[in-house]
C-alpha positions in Angstrom: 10.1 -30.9 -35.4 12.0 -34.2 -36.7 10.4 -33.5 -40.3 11.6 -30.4 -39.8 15.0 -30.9 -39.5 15.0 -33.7 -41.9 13.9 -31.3 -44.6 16.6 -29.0 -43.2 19.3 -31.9 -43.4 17.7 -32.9 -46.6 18.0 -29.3 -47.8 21.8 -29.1 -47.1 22.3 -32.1 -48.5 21.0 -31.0 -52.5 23.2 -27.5 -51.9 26.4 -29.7 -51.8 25.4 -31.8 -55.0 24.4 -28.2 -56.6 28.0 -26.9 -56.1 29.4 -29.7 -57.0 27.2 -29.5 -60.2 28.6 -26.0 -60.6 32.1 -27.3 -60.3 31.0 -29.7 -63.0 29.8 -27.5 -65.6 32.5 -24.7 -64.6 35.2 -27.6 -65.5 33.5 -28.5 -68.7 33.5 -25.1 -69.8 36.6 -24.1 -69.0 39.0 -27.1 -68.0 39.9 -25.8 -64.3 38.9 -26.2 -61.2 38.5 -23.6 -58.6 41.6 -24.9 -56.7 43.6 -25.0 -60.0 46.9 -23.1 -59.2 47.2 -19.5 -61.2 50.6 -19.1 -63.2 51.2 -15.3 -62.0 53.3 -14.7 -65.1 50.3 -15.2 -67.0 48.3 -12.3 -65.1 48.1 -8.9 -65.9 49.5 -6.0 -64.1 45.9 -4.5 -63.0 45.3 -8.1 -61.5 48.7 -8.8 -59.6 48.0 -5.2 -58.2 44.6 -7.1 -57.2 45.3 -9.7 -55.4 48.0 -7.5 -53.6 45.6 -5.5 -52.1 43.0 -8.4 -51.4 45.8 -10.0 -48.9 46.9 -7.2 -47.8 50.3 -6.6 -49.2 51.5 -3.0 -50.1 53.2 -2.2 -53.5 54.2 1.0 -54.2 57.6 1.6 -55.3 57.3 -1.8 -57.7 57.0 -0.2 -60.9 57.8 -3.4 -62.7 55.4 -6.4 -63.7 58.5 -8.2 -62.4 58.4 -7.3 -59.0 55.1 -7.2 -58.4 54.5 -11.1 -59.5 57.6 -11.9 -57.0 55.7 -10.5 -54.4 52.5 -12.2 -55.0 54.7 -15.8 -55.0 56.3 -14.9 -51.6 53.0 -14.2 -49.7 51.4 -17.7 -51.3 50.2 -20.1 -54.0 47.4 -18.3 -56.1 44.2 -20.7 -57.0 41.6 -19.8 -59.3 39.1 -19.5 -56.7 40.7 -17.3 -54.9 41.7 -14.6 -58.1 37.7 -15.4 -58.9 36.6 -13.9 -55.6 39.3 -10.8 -55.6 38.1 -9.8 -59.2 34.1 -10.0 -57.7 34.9 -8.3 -54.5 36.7 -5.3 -56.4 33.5 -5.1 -58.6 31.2 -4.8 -55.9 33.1 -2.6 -53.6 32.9 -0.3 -56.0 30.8 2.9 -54.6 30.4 1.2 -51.3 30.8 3.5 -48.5 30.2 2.0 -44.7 31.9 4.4 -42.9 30.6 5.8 -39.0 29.8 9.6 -38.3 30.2 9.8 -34.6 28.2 12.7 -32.4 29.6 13.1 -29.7 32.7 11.4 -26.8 30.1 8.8 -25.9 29.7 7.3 -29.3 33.2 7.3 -30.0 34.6 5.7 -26.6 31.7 3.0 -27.3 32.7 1.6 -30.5 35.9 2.7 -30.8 37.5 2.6 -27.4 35.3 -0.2 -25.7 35.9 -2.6 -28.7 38.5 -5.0 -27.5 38.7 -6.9 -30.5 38.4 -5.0 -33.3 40.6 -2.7 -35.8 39.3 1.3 -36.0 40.5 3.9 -38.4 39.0 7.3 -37.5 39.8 11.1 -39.9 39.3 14.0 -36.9 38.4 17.0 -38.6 39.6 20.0 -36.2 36.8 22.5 -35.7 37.0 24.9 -38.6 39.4 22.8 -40.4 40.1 21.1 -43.3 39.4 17.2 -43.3 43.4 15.4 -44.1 42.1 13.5 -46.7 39.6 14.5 -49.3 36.0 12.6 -49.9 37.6 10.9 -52.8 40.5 9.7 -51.1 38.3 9.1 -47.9 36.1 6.6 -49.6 39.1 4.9 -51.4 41.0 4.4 -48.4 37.3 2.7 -46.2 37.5 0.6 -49.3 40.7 -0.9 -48.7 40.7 -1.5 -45.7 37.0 -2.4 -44.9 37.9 -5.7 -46.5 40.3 -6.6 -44.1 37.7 -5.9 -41.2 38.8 -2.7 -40.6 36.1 -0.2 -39.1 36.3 3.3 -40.4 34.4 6.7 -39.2 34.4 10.4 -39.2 34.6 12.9 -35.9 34.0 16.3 -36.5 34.7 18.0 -33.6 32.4 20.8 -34.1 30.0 18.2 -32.4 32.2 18.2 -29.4 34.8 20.5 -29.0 35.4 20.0 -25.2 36.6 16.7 -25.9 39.0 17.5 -29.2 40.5 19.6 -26.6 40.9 16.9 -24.2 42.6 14.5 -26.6 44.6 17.4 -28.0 43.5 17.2 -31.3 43.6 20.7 -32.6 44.5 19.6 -36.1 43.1 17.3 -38.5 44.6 13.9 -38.3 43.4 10.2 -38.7 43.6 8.0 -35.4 44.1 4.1 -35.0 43.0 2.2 -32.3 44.2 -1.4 -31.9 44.7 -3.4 -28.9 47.3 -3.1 -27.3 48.3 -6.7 -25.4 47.5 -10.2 -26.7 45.0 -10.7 -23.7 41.2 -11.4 -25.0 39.5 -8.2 -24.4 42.7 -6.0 -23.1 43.3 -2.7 -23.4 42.8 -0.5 -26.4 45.9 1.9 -27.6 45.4 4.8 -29.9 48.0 5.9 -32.6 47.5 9.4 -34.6 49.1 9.5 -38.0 52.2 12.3 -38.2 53.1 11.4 -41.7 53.1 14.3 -44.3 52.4 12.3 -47.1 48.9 11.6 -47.4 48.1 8.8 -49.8 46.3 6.1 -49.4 49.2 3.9 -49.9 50.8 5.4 -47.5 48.7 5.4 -44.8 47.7 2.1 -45.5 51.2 1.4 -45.0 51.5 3.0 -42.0 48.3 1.0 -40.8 49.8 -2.2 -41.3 52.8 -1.9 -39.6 51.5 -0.5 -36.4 48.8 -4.4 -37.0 52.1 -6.3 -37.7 54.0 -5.4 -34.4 51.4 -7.5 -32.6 52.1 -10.5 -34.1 55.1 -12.4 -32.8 58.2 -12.3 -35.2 61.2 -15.0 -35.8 64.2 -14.3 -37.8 66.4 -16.9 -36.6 66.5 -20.8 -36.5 67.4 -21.4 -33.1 64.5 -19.0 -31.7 61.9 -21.2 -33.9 63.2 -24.3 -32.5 63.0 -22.8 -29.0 59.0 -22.1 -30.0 58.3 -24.7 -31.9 58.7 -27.2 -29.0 57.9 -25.0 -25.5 54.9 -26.1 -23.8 53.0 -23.0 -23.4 48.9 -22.3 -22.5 48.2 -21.3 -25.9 47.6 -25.1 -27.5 46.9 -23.9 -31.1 49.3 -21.9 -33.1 49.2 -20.4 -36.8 52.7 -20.1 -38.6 53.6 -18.2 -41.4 56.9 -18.9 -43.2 57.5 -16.5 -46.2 60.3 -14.4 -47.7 58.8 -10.9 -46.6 59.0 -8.2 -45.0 56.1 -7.9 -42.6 53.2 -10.0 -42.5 50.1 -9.9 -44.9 47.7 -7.4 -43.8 44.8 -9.9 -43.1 47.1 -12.3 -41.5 48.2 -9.4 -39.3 43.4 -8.5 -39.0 43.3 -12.3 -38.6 45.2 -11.9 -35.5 43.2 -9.3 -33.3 39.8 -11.5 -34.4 41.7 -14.7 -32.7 42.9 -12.8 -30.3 43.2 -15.5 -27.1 42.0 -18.2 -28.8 44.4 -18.6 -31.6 48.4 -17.5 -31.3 50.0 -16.1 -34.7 53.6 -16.3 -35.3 55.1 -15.0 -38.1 58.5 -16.6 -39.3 61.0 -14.5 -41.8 63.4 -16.7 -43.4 65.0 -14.5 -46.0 68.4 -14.7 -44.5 68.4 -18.2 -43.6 71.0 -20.6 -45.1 70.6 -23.8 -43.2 67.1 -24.9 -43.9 67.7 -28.3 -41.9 65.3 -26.6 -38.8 62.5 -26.7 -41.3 62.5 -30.1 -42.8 62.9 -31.0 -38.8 59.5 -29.2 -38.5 57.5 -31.0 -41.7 57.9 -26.9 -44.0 58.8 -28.5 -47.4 58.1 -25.4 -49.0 58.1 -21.5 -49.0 55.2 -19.8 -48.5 53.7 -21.8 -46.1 51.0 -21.5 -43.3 51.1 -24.4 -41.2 48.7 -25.0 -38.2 50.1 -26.2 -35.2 47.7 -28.4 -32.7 48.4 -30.7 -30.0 47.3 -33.0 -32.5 49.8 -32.7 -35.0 50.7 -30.0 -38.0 48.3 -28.8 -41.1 49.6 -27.4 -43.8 47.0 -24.6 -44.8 46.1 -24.2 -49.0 46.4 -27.7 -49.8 42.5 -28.4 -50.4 39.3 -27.1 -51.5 38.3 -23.6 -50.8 41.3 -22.7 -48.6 42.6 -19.4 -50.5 44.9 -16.8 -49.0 42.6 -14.7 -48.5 41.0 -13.0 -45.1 37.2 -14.6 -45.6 38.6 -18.1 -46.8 41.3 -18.4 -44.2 38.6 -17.2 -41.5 36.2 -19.7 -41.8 39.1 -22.1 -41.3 39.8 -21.2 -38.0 36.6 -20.8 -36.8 35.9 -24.2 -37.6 38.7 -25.1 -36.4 38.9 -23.1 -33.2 35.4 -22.2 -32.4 33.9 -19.4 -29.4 30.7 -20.0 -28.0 29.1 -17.0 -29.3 30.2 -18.6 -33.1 28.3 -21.6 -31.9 24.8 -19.8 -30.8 24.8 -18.3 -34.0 25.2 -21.1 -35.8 22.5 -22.9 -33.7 20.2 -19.9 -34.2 20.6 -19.7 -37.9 19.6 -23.9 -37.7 16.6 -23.2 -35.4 15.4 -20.3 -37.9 15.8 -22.4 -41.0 13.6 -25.4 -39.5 11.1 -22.8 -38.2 10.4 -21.1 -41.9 10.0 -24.8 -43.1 6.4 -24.6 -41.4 5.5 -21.8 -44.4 5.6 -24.8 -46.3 4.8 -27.6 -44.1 1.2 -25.9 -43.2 -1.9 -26.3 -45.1 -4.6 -24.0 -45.5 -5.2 -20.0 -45.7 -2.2 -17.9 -46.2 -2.5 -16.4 -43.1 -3.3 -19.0 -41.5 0.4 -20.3 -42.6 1.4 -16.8 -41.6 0.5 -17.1 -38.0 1.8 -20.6 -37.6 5.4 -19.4 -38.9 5.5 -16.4 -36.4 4.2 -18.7 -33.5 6.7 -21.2 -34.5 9.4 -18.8 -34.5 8.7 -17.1 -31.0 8.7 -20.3 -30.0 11.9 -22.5 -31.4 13.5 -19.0 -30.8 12.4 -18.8 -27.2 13.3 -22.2 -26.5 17.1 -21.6 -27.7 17.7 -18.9 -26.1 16.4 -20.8 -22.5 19.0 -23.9 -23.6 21.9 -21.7 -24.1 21.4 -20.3 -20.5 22.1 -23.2 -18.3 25.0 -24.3 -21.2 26.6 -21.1 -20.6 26.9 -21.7 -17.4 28.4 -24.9 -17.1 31.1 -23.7 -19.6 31.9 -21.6 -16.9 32.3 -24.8 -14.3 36.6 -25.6 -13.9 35.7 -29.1 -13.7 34.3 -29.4 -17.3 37.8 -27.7 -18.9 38.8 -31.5 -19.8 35.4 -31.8 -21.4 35.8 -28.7 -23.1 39.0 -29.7 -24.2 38.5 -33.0 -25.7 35.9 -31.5 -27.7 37.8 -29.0 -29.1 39.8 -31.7 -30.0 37.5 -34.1 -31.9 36.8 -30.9 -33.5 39.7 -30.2 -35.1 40.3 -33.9 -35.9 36.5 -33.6 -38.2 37.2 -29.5 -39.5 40.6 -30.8 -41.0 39.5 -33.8 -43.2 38.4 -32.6 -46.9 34.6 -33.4 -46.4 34.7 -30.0 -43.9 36.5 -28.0 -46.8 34.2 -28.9 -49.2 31.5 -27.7 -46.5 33.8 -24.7 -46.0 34.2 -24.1 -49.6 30.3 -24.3 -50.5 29.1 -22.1 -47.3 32.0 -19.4 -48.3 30.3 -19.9 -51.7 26.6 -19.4 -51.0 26.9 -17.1 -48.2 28.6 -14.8 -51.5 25.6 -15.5 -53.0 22.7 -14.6 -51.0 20.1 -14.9 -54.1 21.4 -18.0 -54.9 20.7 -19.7 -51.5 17.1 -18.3 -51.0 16.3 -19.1 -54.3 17.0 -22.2 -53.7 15.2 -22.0 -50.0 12.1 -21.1 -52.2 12.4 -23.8 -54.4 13.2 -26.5 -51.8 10.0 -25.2 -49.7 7.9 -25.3 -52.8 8.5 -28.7 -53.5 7.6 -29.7 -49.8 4.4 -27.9 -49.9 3.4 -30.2 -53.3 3.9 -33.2 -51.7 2.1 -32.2 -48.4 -0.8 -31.4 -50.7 -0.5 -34.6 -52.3 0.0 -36.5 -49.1 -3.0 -34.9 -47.7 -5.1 -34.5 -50.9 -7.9 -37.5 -48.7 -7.5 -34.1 -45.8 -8.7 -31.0 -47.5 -8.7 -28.2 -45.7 -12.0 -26.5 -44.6 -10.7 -23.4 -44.5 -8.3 -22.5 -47.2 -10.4 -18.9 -47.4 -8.9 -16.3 -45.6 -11.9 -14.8 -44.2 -13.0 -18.2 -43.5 -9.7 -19.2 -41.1 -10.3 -15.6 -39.8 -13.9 -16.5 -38.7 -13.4 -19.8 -38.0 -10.4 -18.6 -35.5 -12.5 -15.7 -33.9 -15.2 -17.9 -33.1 -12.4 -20.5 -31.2 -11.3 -17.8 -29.0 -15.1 -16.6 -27.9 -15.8 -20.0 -27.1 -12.8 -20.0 -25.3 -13.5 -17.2 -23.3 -17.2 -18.4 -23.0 -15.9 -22.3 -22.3 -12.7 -22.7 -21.4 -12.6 -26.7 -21.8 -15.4 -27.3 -24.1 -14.0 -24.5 -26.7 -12.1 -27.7 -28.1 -14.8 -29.4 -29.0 -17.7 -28.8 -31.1 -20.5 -28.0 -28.8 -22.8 -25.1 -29.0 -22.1 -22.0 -26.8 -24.6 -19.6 -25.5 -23.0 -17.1 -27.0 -24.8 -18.3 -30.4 -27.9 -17.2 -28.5 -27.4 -14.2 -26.3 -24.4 -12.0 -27.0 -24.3 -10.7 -23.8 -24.2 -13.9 -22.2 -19.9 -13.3 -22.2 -20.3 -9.9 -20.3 -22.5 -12.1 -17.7 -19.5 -14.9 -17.2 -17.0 -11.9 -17.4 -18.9 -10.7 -14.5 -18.0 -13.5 -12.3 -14.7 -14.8 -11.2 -16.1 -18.4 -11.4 -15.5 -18.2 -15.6 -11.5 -18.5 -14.1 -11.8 -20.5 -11.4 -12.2 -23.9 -14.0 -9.1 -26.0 -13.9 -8.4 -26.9 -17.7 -8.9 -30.4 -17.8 -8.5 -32.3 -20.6 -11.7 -34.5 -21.7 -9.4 -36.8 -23.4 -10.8 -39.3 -20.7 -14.2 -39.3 -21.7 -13.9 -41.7 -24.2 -11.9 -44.4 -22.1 -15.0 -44.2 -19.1 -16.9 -47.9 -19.5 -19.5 -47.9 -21.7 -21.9 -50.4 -21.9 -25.5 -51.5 -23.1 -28.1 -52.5 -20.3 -30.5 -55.0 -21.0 -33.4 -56.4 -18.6 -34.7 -60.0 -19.5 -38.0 -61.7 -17.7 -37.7 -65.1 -17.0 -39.3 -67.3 -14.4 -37.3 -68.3 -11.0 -37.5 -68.9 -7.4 -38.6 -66.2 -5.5 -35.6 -64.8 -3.2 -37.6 -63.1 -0.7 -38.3 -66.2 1.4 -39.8 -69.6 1.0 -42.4 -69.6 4.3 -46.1 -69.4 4.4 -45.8 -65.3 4.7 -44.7 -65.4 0.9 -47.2 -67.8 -0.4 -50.3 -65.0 0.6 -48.1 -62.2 -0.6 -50.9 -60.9 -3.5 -49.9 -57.9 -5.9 -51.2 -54.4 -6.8 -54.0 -56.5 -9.2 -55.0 -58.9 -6.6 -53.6 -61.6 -8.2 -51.3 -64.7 -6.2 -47.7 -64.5 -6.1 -47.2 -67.8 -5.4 -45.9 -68.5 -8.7 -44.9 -64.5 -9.4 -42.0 -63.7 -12.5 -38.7 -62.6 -11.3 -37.0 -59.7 -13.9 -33.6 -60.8 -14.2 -31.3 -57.6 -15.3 -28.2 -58.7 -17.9 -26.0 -56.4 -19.9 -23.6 -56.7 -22.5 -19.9 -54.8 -22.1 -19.3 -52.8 -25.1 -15.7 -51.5 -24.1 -13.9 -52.0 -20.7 -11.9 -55.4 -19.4 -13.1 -55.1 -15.9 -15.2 -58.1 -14.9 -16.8 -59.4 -12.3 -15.6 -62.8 -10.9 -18.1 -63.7 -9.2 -21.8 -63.1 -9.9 -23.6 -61.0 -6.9 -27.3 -61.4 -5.6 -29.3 -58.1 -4.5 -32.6 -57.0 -3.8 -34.7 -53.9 -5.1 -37.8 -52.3 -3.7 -39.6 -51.0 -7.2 -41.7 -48.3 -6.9 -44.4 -50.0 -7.9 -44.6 -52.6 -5.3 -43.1 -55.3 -6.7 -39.7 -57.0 -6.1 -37.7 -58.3 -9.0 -34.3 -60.3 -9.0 -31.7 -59.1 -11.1 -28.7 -60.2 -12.0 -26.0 -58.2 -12.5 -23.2 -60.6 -13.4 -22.1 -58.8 -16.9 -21.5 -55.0 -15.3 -18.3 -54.0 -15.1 -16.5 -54.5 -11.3 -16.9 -51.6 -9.4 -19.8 -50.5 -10.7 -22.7 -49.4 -8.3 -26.2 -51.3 -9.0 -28.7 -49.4 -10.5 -31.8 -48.7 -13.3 -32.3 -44.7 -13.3 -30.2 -42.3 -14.7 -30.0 -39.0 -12.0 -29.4 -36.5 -14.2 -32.1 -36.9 -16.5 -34.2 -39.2 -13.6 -35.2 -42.0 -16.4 -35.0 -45.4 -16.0 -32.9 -47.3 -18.1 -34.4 -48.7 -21.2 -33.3 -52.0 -22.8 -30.6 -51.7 -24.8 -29.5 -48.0 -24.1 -26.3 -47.5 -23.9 -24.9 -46.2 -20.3 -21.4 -45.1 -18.9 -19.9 -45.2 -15.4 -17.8 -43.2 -13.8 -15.0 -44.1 -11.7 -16.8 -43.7 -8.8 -19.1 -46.8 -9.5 -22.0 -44.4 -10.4 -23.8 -45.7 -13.9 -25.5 -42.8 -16.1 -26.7 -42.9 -19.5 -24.1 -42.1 -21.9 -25.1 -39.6 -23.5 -26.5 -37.4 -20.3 -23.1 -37.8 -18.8 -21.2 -37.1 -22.2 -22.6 -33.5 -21.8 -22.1 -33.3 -18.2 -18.8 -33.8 -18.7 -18.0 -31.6 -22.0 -19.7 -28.7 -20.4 -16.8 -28.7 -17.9 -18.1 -30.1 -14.6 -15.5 -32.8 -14.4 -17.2 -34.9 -10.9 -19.7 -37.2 -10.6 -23.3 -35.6 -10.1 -24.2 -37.9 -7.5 -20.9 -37.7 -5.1 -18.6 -35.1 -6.6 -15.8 -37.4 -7.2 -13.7 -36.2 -9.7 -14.3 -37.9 -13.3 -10.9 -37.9 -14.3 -9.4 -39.8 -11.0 -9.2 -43.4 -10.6 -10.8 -44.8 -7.5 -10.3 -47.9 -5.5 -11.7 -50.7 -6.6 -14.7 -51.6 -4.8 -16.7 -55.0 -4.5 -19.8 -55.5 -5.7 -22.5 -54.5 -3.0 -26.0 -54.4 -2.7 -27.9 -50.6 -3.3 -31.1 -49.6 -2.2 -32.7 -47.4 -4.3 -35.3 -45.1 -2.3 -38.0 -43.2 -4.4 -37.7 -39.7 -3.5 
C-alpha cells in the first residue's frame, strides 16, 4: 500500500512539472501567461458579450462596444486564463442539452422541491398547450444557465394533470425554485414567471434577480462598518465591492452552494464619495472580492488560476472552506487512484492482473467507507467543535499561500481535460509496470498464460475445498486420484470443523540429527556379584559387556541442557545400553523410535520434536502436520502451543 501511494504522490508530482511545462512552451509561443491581464478595449464585441454571459452579467440594452467593455471592468480584472476557458466552454456547450423530463408529482417534489441547496428552472407545459418557449429557445436558455449550476427540466402535465390543478397551473409558464432562507438545507420557495416578454435575456434576467435578493446588500458606509466589525456565528465572509447593479450571476449561484458555510455580502459603492471606510478595511481597488476570515483579509484574483469565473472561484472556497462530504470524495478519488496502480504493479496473466485490481478495489473501497463511519461520528461530538475549528483554520492558512493556487490552477486544468489526465495515468502506469519487469526479471512468472493462471487458480480452490490448510502448500490431494473423493469430505461436517491454522510453525519446531556411538564404560546397572554372572542372549559374559552411548548434534534450536542426565533402557532385545543424552534439546522426552512410522532411529537421521517433548523423525511429522492434524500423535497436545518447560527425566520405553 506504501508503493502505492508513493507512485500516487510520485504521479501528482510529474502533473505539476507538466503544467508548468505547458506554461513554458505557452509563454514561448506566445509571450503571456495565463494570469496575464486582458486589455478589454482590445477584445471584440462577440467576446465582451462572452465573458458577460460566463459571469453572469446581463447586457441587453448596451448596443455600444463602449458599454459593454465598462461593464466587463466593473464586475473584475480579465486574465487570459480566464477569456481561454470562456471561449472553450462556449465551444463545447454547443448542442449540449442536459435538461430533466419529469413523470409525474413525485419526481418533481424529489429533485426539485426536496433539493435544499440547489437552483431549478422548470417550463410547465399546460395540458393541451403550447410550451412558453420554443425548442430553440428552450435549449438556448439550459445553455446559459447550466453553466452557472443551474438545473433545468420539462413538466408536461398531460403526465399528471391532478397535480397541475393543484399547483394552479392551467397555463404554460416556467417555475423557479430557490431557497428561500440562508439556513443550510431550509425551505424551498417557488417563483412562476408573469413576464410577457419571452426572451432568453429576459428571463434570464428575471432569474437573477429573484438569486440576487438572497445575498445580503450594502449601499452605505456606515452599514459596512457596522458589518465589517460585528462578531457574528458566521466566521468566514466573501465581499464583493463593484460599481453595479446587482451581483454577478455566479456570485449570486455561488451563494446557494455555500449556503451555511460561507456568508456573501455584496457591497454597491457607486454613490459613495468618501472612500476613507475602504482604505480603513485594506479595498485599494474597485472591483474587488476580498475574503474575510478570523485570520485576516484575502484579496481574491491576485494569483494563479483564480479567474472570475463560477468553476475557478469554486474551487477556491472549497479549499478554503471545506464540507465533509467534499472531503470523502476527495479521499475516495485517492483510494481509487492507488487501487488501479495494482493494474500495473501485478505481474503475470492479464486476468490474473484483472482479478487483483477488482479485489483490491472492493477492498481499499470497503475499508474507506468503514473509516468514514466512526469519523462521522465524532464530527458530530460538541466537544471536538474547537478541534474542528483549528483545523479549519490551519486550512485556510495552507489553501491561501500560492503553492495551493498553483494546485488549484492545475486540478481546474486537468479536470478540463479528462484525456489529458488519463493519458497520462496510462503512461505513468506503463512505466511502472517496466520497471517491475525489470526488478523482477531473476522472478518470472510461471503463469503469464491465461489459461494457465486459470488452471493453476482452479486447482487452488479444489485443494482448498479438499484441504483447507494444506491447499497452501504444495502437497498432493486425493482429489488427483479419485474425483469423488470431494463429494465424500462434502458429506461430512468434519471437512469444516478444521481450525485454519497456519503451518508457519513448522519450520521453527527443533530439528536435529541423532546419532548413537559405542564405546566401552562402566556398567550402570550395579557393581555386585549378581552383575558379574549376568550372561547375554549368545551365552557369552558380561562382565566386561559394551555400553551404547546415544549423542546428537543440534541442527537449529538454542535450548540446551545444563546439565547432562543419566537413564536406563530396557532394549527389546535383552540388553541394556547407556546413553547419553546430553546434546538433546531441554525438554525433550528420551527416546529411539519414531510412533508414527514405529522405526527406530537410525544414525544420523534427522528428527524433530514437538513442544510437548515428544521426538519424531522429521519428515514423518512434517506430513503429520501439513496434512492438518496440528497435535502431537502421542498426547494430542497441540503443535502450535508452547508448553512448560520440563526437566529432563528418565522414560521407559515398553515394547508393545
Amino acid at each position: 500500500m506504501w508503493w502505492k501511494l508513493f507512485f500516487l504522490l510520485l504521479y501528482f508530482f510529474m502533473l505539476f512539472i507538466l503544467a508548468r511545462f505547458f506554461e513554458a512552451i505557452v509563454w514561448y509561443e506566445t509571450g503571456i501567461f495565463a494570469t496575464q491581464l486582458v486589455d478589454p478595449v482590445t477584445l471584440s464585441f462577440k467576446k465582451l458579450k462572452t465573458i458577460l454571459e460566463c459571469r453572469g452579467l446581463g447586457y441587453s440594452g448596451l448596443a455600444e462596444k463602449r458599454d459593454v467593455r465598462e461593464l466587463v471592468e466593473n464586475s473584475g480584472e480579465l486574465m487570459q486564463g480566464e477569456l481561454y476557458s470562456a471561449l472553450k466552454n462556449e465551444k463545447e456547450q454547443v448542442g449540449s442539452d442536459s435538461s430533466t423530463t419529469f413523470n409525474g408529482e413525485m419526481h418533481f417534489y424529489e429533485l426539485v422541491e426536496d433539493t435544499k441547496d440547489g437552483i431549478w428552472l422548470v417550463q410547465v407545459i399546460a395540458q393541451d398547450r403550447n410550451p412558453l418557449l420554443s425548442t430553440a429557445n428552450w435549449g438556448k436558455m439550459v445553455q446559459k444557465v447550466s453553466q452557472f449550476g443551474i438545473r433545468t427540466g420539462t413538466f408536461n402535465c398531460s403526465s399528471d394533470s391532478r397535480y397541475c390543478h393543484k399547483r394552479g397551473w392551467m397555463k404554460s409558464t416556467l417555475i423557479m425554485s430557490v431557497p428561500q432562507t440562508n439556513a443550510s438545507k431550509g425551505k424551498v420557495m417557488l417563483k412562476e414567471y408573469n413576464g410577457r416578454r419571452i426572451e432568453t435575456e429576459h428571463i434570464f434576467k428575471w432569474m437573477t434577480a429573484h438569486v440576487a435578493s438572497r445575498i445580503k446588500t450594502i449601499r452605505f458606509s456606515e452599514q459596512l462598518m457596522d458589518d465589517w466589525y460585528q462578531m457574528e456565528k458566521q466566521p468566514v465572509k466573501m465581499f464583493l465591492f463593484a460599481r453595479l447593479l446587482q451581483p454577478p450571476a455566479f456570485f449570486s449561484a455561488l451563494s446557494i452552494k455555500f449556503t451555511g458555510r460561507i456568508e456573501f455580502i455584496f457591497v454597491d459603492v457607486r454613490n459613495w464619495d468618501n472612500t476613507t471606510c475602504l482604505e480603513e478595511i485594506g479595498v485599494q481597488q474597485m472591483p474587488s472580492y476580498i475574503l474575510k476570515t478570523p485570520e485576516g483579509i484575502y484579496r481574491y484574483g491576485n494569483t494563479t488560476g483564480e479567474f472570475i469565473s463560477l468553476h475557478a472561484m469554486d474551487a477556491f472556497l472549497r479549499s478554503v472552506q471545506p464540507e465533509v462530504n467534499d472531503l470523502f470524495i476527495l479521499s475516495l478519488v485517492m483510494v481509487n487512484l492507488m487501487a488501479w496502480m495494482d493494474l500495473f504493479i501485478t505481474q503475470g496473466a492479464t486476468i490474473k492482473r484483472f482479478v487483483v485490481l477488482i479485489s483490491t478495489l472492493g477492498t481499499y473501497n470497503s475499508l474507506l467507507i468503514i473509516s468514514w463511519l466512526p469519523i462521522l461520528g465524532f464530527l458530530q461530538l460538541p466537544y471536538l467543535d474547537n478541534f474542528y475549528e483549528y483545523s479549519l483554520k490551519l486550512l485556510r492558512y495552507a489553501d491561501t499561500t500560492t503553492i495551493a493556487s498553483w494546485v488549484r490552477a492545475d486540478w481546474t486544468f486537468y479536470s478540463s481535460h479528462p484525456a489529458l489526465f488519463l493519458s497520462t495515468y496510462l503512461a505513468h502506469g506503463l512505466l511502472i509496470d517496466y520497471f517491475e519487469k525489470k526488478r523482477r526479471c531473476s522472478n518470472e512468472d510461471q503463469n503469464a498464460n491465461n489459461l494457465e493462471w486459470l488452471s493453476s487458480l482452479w486447482d487452488w480452490y479444489t485443494s482448498y475445498l479438499v484441504h483447507p490448510i494444506a491447499s497452501f502448500q504444495n502437497f498432493e490431494s486425493d482429489w488427483d486420484d479419485d474425483p469423488n473423493f470431494l463429494l465424500e469430505r462434502l458429506a461430512f461436517p468434519d471437512l469444516w470443523l478444521h481450525p485454519l491454522v497456519p503451518i508457519d510453525y513448522i519450520k521453527n519446531l527443533p530439528t536435529w540429527k541423532f546419532r548413537l556411538a559405542q564405546s566401552e564404560g562402566p556398567n550402570r546397572v550395579g557393581r555386585n556379584d549378581r552383575q558379574k554372572s549376568m550372561t547375554n542372549p549368545n551365552g557369552g559374559s558380561s562382565g566386561d559387556q559394551e555400553a551404547h552411548h546415544c549423542s546428537s548434534e543440534v541442527l537449529h534450536g538454542n535450548d540446551k541442557c545444563s546439565a547432562a542426565t543419566k537413564s536406563e533402557e530396557l532394549w527389546s532385545g535383552g540388553e541394556e545400553r547407556d546413553t547419553d543424552w546430553s546434546q538433546w534439546p531441554c525438554g525433550m522426552l528420551h527416546c529411539t523410535e519414531c510412533v508414527v512410522c514405529l522405526e527406530n532411529f537410525e544414525t544420523d537421521c534427522l528428527v524433530m520434536g514437538l513442544p510437548c517433548g515428544h521426538v519424531f523423525h522429521q519428515q514423518c511429522i512434517v506430513v503429520w502436520l501439513a496434512g492438518g492434524r496440528h497435535c502431537c500423535p502421542v498426547c494430542r497436545w497441540p503443535s502450535y502451543k508452547k508448553r512448560q518447560t520440563r526437566q529432563h527425566a528418565t522414560e521407559q520405553l515398553e515394547p508393545e
